[in-house]
C-alpha positions in Angstrom: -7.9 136.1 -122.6 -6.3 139.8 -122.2 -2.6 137.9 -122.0 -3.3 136.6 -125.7 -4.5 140.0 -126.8 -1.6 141.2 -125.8 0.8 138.4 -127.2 -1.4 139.0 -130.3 -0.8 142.6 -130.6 3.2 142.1 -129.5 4.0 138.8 -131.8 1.0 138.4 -134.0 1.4 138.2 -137.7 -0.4 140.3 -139.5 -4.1 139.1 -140.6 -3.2 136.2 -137.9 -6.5 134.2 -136.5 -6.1 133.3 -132.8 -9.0 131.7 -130.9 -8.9 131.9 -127.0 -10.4 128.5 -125.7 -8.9 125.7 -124.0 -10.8 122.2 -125.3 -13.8 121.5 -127.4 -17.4 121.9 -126.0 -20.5 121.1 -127.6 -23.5 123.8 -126.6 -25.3 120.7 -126.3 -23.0 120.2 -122.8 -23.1 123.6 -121.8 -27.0 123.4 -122.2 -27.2 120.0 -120.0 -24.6 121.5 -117.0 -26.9 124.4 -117.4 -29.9 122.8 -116.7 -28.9 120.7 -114.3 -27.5 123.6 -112.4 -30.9 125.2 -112.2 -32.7 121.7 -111.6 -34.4 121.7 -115.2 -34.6 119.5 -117.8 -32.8 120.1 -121.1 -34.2 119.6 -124.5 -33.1 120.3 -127.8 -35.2 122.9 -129.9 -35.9 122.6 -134.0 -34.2 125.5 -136.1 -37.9 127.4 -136.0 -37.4 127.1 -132.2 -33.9 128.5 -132.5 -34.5 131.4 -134.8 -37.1 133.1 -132.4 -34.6 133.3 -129.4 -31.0 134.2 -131.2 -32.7 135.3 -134.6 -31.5 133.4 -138.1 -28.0 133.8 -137.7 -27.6 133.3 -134.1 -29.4 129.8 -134.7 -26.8 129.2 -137.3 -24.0 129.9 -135.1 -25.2 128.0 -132.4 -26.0 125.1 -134.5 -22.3 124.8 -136.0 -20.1 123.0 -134.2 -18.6 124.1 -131.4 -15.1 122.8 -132.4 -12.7 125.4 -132.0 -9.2 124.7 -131.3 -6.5 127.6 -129.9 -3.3 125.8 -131.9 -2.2 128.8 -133.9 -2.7 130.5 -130.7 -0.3 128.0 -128.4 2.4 127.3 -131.1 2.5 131.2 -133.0 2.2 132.9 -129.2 2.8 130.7 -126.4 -0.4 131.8 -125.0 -1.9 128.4 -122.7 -5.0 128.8 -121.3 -5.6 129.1 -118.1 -9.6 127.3 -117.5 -10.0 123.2 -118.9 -13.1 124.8 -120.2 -16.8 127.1 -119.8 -18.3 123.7 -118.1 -15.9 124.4 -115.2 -17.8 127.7 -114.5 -21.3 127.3 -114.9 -22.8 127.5 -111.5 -20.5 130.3 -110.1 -22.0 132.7 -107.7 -20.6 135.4 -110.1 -22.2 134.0 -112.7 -25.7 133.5 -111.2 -25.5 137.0 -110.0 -25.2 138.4 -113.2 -28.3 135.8 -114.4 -30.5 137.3 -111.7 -29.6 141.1 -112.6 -30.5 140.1 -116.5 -34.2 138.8 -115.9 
């Protein structure tokens, strides 16, 4: 992600919107890999549900879609990502460590 800040910053237009992700990933995925990573079950969680962990507008965020596509980004900058996508990380021991240090 710091190479497209920097194409950004070097070749950017001005005002220019560039997302950083390489593929389209529903949280509902990211939940399931999740939980199946830690030998849980997933489950989905009503908008009440929602708004007591991220508050209101974090459960509208994470609601929406999580469609995002980095086309500006490739054809304005060049910029390619380097990661298929988040699903390819969960479970890293980097990861987990920084999950045990946060509970």
């Amino acid at each position: 992600m710091t190479r497209l800040f920097t194409l950004a910053l070097e070749a950017g237009r001005a005002g220019g919107l560039y997302h950083a992700v390489a593929g389209e990933v529903p949280n509902r995925w990211i939940a399931e890999r999740v939980a199946s990573d830690l030998g849980c079950d997933a489950r989905s969680i009503t908008p009440q549900e929602a708004a007591l962990v991220w508050g209101e507008f974090g459960a509208l965020v994470m609601a929406a879609s999580s469609r995002l596509r980095a086309v500006r980004a490739q054809q304005e900058l060049g910029w390619r990502p380097e990661h298929t996508d988040m699903l390819t990380t969960i479970g890293e021991a980097r990861l987990r460590k920084l999950a045990a240090h946060s509970t």
